[in-house]
C-alpha positions as CSV (number, residue, x, y, z in Angstrom):
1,X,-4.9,7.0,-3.3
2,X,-6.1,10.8,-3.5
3,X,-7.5,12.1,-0.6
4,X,-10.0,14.1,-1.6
5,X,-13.5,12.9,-0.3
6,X,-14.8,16.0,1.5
7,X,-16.0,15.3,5.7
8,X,-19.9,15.5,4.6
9,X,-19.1,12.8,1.8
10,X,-17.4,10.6,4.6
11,X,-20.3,11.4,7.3
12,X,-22.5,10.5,4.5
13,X,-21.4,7.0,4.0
14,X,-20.8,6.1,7.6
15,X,-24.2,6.5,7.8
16,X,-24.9,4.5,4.7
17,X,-26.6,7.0,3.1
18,X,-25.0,6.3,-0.7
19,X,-26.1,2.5,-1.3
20,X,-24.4,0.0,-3.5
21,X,-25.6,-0.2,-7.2
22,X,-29.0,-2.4,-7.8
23,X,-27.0,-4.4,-10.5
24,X,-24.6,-5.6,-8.5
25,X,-23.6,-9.2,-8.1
26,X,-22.1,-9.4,-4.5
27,X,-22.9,-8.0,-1.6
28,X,-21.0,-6.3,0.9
29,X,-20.9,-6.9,4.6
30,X,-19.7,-5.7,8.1
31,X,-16.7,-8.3,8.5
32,X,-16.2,-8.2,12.0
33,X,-19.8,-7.2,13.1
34,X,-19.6,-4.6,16.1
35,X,-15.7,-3.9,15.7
36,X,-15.2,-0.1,13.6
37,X,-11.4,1.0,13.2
38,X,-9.6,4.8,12.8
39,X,-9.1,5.6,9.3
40,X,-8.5,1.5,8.8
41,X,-5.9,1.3,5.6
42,X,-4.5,-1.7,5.0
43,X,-5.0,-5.4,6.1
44,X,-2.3,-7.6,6.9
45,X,-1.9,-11.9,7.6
46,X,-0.3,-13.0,10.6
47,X,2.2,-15.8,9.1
48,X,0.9,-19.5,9.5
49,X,-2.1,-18.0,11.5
50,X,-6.1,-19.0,10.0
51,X,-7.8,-17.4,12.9
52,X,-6.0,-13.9,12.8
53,X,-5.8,-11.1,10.9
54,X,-4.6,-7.4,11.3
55,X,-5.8,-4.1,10.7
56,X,-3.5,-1.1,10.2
57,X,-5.0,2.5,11.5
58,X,-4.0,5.5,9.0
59,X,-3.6,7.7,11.9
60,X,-6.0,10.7,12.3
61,X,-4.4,14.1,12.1
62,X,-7.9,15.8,13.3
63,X,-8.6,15.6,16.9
64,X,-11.8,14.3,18.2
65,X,-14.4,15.9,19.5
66,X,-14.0,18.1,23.1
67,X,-13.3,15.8,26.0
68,X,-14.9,15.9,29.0
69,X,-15.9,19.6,31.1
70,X,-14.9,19.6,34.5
71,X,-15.6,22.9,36.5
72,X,-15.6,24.9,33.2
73,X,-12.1,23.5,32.1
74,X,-11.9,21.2,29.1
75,X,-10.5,18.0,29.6
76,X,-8.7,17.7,25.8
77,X,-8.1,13.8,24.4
78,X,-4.4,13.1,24.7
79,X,-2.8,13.0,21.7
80,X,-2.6,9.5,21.7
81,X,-6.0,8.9,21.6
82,X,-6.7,10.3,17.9
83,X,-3.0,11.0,16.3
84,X,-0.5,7.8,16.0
85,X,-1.4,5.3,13.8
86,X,-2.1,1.9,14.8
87,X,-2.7,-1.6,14.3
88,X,-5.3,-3.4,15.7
89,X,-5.5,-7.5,15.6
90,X,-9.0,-9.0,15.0
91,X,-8.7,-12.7,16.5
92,X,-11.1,-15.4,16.7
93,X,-12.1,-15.8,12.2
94,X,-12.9,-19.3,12.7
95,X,-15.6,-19.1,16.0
96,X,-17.1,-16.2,14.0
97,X,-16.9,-14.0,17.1
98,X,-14.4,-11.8,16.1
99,X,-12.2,-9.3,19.1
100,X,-10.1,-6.4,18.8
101,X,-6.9,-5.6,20.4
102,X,-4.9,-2.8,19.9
103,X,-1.4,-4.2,19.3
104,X,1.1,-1.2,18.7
105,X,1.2,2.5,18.4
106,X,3.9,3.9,16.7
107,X,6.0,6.4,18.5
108,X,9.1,7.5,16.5
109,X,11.9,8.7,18.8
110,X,13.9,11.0,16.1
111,X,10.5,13.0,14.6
112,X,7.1,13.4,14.5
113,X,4.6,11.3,13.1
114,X,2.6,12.8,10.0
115,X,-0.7,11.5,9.4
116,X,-2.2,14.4,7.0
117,X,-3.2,13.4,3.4
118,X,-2.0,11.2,1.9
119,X,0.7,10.3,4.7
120,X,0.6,8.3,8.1
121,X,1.0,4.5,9.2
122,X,0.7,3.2,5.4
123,X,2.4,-0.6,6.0
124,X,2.4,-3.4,8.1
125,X,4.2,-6.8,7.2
126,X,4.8,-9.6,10.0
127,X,7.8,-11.7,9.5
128,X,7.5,-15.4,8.4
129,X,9.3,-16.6,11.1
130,X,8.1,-14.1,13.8
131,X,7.8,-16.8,16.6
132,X,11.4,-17.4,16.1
133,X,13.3,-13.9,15.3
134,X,10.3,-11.1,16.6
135,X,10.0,-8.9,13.9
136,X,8.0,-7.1,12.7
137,X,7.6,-4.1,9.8
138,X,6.5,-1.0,8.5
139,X,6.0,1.4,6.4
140,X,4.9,4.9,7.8
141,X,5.5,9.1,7.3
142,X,7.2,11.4,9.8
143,X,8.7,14.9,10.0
144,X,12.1,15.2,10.8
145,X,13.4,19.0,12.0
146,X,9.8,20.0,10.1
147,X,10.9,18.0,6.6
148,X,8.8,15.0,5.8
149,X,10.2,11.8,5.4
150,X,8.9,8.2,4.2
151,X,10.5,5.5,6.7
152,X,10.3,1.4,6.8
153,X,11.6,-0.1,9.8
154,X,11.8,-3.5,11.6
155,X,9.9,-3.4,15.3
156,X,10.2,-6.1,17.8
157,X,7.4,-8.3,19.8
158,X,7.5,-7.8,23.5
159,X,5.9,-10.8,23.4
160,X,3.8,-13.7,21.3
161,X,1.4,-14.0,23.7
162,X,-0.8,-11.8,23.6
163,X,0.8,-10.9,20.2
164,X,2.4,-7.3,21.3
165,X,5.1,-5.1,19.4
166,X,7.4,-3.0,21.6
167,X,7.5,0.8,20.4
168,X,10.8,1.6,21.7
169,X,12.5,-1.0,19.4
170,X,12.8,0.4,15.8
171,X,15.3,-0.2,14.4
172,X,14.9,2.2,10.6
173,X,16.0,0.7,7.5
174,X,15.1,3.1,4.8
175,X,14.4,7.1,5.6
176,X,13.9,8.6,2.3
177,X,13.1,12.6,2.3
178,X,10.0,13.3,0.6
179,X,9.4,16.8,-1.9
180,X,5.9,15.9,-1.1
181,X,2.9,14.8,0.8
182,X,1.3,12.5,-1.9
183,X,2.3,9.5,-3.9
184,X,4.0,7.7,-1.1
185,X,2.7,4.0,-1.7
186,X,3.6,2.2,1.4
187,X,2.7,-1.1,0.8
188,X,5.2,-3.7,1.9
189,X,4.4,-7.6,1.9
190,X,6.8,-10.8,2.4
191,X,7.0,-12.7,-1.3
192,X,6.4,-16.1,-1.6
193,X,10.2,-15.8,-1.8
194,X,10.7,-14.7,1.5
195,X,11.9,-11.6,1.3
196,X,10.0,-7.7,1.6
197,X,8.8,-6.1,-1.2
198,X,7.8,-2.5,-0.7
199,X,5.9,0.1,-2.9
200,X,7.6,3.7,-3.1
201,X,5.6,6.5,-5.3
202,X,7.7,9.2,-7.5
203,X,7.6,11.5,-4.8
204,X,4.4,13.7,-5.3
205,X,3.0,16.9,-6.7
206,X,1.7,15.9,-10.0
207,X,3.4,14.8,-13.5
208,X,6.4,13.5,-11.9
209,X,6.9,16.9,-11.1
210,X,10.7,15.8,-9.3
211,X,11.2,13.8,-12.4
212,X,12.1,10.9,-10.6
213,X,10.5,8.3,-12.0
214,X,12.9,7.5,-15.0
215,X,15.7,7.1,-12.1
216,X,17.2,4.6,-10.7
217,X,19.3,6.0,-9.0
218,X,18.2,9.3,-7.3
219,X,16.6,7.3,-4.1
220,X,13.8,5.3,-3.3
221,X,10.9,6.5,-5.4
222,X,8.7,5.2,-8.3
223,X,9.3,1.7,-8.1
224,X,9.0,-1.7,-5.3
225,X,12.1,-2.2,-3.9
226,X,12.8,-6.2,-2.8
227,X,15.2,-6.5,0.2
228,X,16.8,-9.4,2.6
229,X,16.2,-8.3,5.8
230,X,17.6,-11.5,6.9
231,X,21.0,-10.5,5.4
232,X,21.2,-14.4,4.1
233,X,24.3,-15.7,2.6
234,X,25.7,-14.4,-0.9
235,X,23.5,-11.4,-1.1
236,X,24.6,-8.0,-1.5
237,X,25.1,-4.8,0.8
238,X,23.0,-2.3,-1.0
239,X,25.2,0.8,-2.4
240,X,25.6,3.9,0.3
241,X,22.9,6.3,0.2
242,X,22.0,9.0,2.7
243,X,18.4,7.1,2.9
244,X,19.7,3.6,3.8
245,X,20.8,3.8,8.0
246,X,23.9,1.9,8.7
247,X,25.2,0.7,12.3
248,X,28.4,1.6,13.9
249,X,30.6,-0.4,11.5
250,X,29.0,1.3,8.4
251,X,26.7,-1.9,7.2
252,X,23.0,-1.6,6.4
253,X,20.9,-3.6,8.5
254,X,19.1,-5.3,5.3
255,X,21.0,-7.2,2.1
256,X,20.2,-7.0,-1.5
257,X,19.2,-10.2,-3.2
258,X,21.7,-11.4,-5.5
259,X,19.5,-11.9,-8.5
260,X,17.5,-8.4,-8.1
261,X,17.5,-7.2,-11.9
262,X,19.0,-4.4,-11.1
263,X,22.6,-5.2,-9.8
264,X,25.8,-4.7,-11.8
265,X,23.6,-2.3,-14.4
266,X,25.3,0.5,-16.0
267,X,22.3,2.2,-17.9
268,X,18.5,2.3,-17.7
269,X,15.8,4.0,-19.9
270,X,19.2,5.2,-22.1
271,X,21.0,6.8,-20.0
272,X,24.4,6.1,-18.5
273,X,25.2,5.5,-14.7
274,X,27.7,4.3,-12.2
275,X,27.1,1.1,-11.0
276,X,27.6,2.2,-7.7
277,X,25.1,4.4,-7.4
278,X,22.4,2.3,-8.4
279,X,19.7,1.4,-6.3
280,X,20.0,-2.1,-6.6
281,X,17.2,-2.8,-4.5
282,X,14.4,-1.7,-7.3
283,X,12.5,-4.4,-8.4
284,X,9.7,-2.9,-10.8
285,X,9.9,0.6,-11.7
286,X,8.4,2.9,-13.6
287,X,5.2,3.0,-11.2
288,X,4.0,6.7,-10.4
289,X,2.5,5.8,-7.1
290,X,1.7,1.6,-6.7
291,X,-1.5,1.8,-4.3
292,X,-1.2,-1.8,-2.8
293,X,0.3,-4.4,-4.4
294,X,-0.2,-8.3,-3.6
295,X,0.7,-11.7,-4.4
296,X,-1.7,-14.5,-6.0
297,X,-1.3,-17.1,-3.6
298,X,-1.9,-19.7,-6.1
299,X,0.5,-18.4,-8.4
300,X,2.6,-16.6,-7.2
301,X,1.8,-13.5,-9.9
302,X,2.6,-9.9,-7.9
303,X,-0.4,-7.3,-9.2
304,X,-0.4,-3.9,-8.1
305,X,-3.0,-1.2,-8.7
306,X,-0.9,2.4,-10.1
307,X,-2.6,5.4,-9.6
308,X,-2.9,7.5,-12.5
309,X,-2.8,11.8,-13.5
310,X,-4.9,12.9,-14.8
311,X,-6.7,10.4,-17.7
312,X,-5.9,6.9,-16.8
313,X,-5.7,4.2,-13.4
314,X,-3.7,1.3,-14.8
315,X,-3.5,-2.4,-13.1
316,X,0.1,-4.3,-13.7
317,X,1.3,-7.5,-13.0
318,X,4.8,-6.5,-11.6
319,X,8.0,-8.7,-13.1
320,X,11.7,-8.2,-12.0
321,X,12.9,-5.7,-14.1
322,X,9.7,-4.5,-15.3
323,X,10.0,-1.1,-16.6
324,X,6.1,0.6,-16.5
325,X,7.1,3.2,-18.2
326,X,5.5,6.3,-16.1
327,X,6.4,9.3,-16.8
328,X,6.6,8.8,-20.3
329,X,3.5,6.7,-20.4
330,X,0.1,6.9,-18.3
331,X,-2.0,3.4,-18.4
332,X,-1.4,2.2,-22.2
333,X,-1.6,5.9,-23.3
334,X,1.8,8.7,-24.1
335,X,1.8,10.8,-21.5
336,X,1.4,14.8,-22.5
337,X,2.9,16.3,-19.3
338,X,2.0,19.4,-21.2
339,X,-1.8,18.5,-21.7
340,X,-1.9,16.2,-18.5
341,X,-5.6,16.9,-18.6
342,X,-6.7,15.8,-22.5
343,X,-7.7,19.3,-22.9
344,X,-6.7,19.6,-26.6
345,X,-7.3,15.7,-27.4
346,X,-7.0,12.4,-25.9
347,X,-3.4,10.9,-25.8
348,X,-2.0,8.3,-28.4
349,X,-1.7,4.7,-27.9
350,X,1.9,4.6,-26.6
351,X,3.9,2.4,-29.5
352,X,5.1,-0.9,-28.4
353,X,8.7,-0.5,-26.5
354,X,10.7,-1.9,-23.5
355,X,7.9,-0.6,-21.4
356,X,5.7,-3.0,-19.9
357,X,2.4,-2.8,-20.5
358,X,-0.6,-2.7,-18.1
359,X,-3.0,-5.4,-18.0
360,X,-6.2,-3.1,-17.9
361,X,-6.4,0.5,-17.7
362,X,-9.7,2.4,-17.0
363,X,-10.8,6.0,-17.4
364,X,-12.4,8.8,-16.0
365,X,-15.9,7.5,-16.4
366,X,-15.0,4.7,-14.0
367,X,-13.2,6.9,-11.6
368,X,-9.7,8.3,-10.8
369,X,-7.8,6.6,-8.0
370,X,-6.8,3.2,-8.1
371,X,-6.9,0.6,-5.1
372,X,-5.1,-2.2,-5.7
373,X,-6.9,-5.6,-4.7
374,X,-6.2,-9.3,-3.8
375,X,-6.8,-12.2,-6.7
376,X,-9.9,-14.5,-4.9
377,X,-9.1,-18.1,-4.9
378,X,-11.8,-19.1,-2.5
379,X,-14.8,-21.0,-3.0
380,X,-18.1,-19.5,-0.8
381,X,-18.3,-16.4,-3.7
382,X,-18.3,-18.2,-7.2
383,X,-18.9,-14.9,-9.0
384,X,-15.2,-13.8,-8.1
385,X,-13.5,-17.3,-8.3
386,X,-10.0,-16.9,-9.5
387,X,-10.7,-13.3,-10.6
388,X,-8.4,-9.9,-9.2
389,X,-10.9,-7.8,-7.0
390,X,-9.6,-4.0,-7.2
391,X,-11.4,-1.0,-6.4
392,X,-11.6,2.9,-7.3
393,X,-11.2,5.0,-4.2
394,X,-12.9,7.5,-5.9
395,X,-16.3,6.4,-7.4
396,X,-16.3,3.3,-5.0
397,X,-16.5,0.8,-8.0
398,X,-15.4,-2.2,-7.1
399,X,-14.2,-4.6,-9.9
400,X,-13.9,-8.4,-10.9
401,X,-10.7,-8.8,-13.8
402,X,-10.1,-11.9,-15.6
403,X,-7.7,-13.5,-18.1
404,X,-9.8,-15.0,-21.4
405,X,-7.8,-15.7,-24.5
406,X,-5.0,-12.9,-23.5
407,X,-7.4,-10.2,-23.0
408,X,-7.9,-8.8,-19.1
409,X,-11.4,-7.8,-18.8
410,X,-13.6,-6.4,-15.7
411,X,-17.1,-6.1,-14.9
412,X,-18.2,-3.9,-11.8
413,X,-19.2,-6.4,-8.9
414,X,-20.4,-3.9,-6.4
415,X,-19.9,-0.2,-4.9
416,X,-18.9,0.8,-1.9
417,X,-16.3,4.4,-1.4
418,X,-13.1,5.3,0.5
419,X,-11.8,1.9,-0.1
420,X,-8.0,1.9,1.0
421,X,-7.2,-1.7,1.0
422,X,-8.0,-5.5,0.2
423,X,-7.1,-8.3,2.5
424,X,-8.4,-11.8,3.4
425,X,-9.9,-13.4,6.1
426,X,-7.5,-16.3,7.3
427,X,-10.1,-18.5,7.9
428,X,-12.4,-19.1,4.9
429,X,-10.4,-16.8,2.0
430,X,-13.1,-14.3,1.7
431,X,-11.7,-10.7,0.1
432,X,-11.9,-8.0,3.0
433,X,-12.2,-4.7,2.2
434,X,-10.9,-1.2,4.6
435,X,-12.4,1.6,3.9
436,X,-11.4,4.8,5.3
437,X,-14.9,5.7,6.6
438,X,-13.8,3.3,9.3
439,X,-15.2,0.0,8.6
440,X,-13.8,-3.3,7.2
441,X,-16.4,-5.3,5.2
442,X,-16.5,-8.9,3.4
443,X,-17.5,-9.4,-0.1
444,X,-20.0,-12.3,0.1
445,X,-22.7,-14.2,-2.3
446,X,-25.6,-12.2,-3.0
């Protein structure tokens, strides 16, 4: 995701003055008619629940407009009111009359929260088992003594009913310290595995400028990390890092999964390493910044939209051990760091090698920020049956990708802009779509 749509461009389609393209072959509509969300970026499942569904609030870092004058005095809007990102629940899918409730504001104890640019409340993942153990997680940016920071942490209900997460219980996990404010995925989701995948980007600026993304073992950047927070039996502690909190007795409060690809190595892309320092929780690397990730939830497949530089937005399906091969690649193309832009000529085909190769990759005439989408598997829109819905936040393209005879091919399905995430509604399996202008909307048959 770039963050780059000027205010008039964003007061321009909250008024719906750009329209969708006359070709298109779905329509777009309000989801929840009458409900509008803060900077709404990403939309999370409650576990086991068809008549629920949550919506994750950026986090504003612009106040609102002037509050209320009172004898010539300004009444300003508490903080609270426009800076703290939040997640509001939508409940009743299934009577079609949808309400909101506000159901947690973060409020980190040990730094502020940072909602500019590409930063703020970025992930939201509700345990399986919530209505036995509580918890809850996410993924979200904050400064600490003025450096910024990418944290996950675990969060505790207050109570079921109403659904409510207490604020004062985080516990962090991961607190990694970030050289910049962009590429900072965010997306964390529970596998069909059970345990919590989470997207990390290679740390910002721009051509991997920190060169971490041919590491694995500098910290948490560049790759989706898979972790037990359950701590189940035969799994790993992961190897001491000043990003990884531990409690009084010096243990992490998550495991590593025995079988991640990752453990026991003692060289990656070439280069030698000490097992022990390895970040044993990577999964897939290689990514430059994976904007939103999911799960087919027929198959199981994990696809993840990666944002590209300067030429190239890719779409992967993610594999344990898959190496993507950013920075030396971007999409299926070598990656110039010193021509980033094409200038002097289009990039070669990168040669076949231990890189995995993206499914589809699109170029600057389709746009030039990637939002990964959700694969439909419903049945009300048969022009996206069984197809991956993605957009570009950018030119608001919206796509359809399908598998024919081992070739991954898209056609544009519709236009919309500042689309942040994909989701579904738990009641019928229709794709939902956030978009930052603060609606949520439904892809439906034309």
């Amino acid at each position: 995701m770039k963050l780059t749509a000027p205010l008039r461009l964003l007061s321009l389609l909250s008024l719906g003055v750009i329209a969708a393209n006359a070709d298109d072959t779905v329509a777009l509509e309000p989801a929840f008619p009458g409900l509008t969300f803060s900077l709404p970026v990403a939309i999370a499942p409650m576990p086991g629940n068809d008549d629920v569904v949550f919506i994750v609030e950026k986090g504003d870092p612009v106040p609102g407009p002037e509050g209320e004058k009172t004898d010539d005095k300004t009444k300003k809007k508490k903080a609270s009111a426009y800076f703290g990102g939040k997640v509001q629940m939508v409940n009743g899918l299934k009577s079609g009359k949808p309400i909101k409730t506000q159901v947690f504001q973060l409020e980190p104890k040990d730094g502020k929260f940072e909602a500019g640019g590409e930063c703020g409340f970025l992930g939201f993942a509700v345990h399986p088992k919530f209505a036995e153990n509580k918890q809850v997680f996410v993924y979200y940016s904050l400064k600490i003594d003025g450096k910024l920071h990418q944290r996950v942490s675990r969060f505790l209900l207050s109570s079921l009913n109403p659904f409510t997460v207490d604020p004062a219980t985080e516990q962090p996990f991961i607190t990694q310290l970030d050289p910049a404010g962009n590429h900072n995925g965010g997306d964390l989701h529970f596998g069909p595995d059970g345990y919590l995948y989470i997207s990390c980007g290679d740390g910002g600026a721009g051509g991997d400028a920190f060169d971490n993304a041919g590491y694995i073992n500098k910290g948490f950047h560049a790759a989706v990390y898979r972790i037990d927070i359950d701590r189940r039996s035969g799994n790993l502690a992961p190897n001491p890092h000043p990003s990884v909190t531990a409690d009084a007795a010096g243990q992490a409060y998550y495991a590593v999964p025995a079988d991640n690809p990752f453990v026991g190595v003692t060289a990656h892309r070439g280069r030698p390493m000490e097992a022990g320092s390895v970040r044993t929780e990577a999964w897939a690397t290689g990514l430059r910044n994976a904007w939103r990730f999911s799960f087919d939830p027929k198959s199981g497949a994990c696809f993840a939209g990666d944002v590209g530089q300067n030429l190239y937005e890719e779409i992967d399906i993610l594999v344990s051990g898959g190496d993507y091969g950013w920075h030396d690649v971007e999409g299926l193309h070598i990656f110039n760091g010193k021509d980033a832009a094409g200038k002097k000529g289009m990039p070669e085909l990168a040669p076949l090698s231990a890189f995995k190769a993206p499914i589809y990759e699109y170029d600057r005439k389709l746009g030039n920020s990637v939002t990964g989408g959700v694969v439909y598997r419903g049945d009300r829109v048969p022009a996206i049956r069984d197809a991956y819905v993605f957009a570009d936040f950018a030119s608001g393209r919206i796509f359809a990708l399908r598998e024919k005879d081992g070739k991954w091919t898209s056609e544009q399905i519709a236009k919309d802009f500042t689309i942040s995430g994909f989701g579904y509604d738990a009641a019928n399996g229709d794709v939902l779509i956030a978009s930052l202008v603060g609606q949520v909307k439904r892809i439906v048959k034309k």
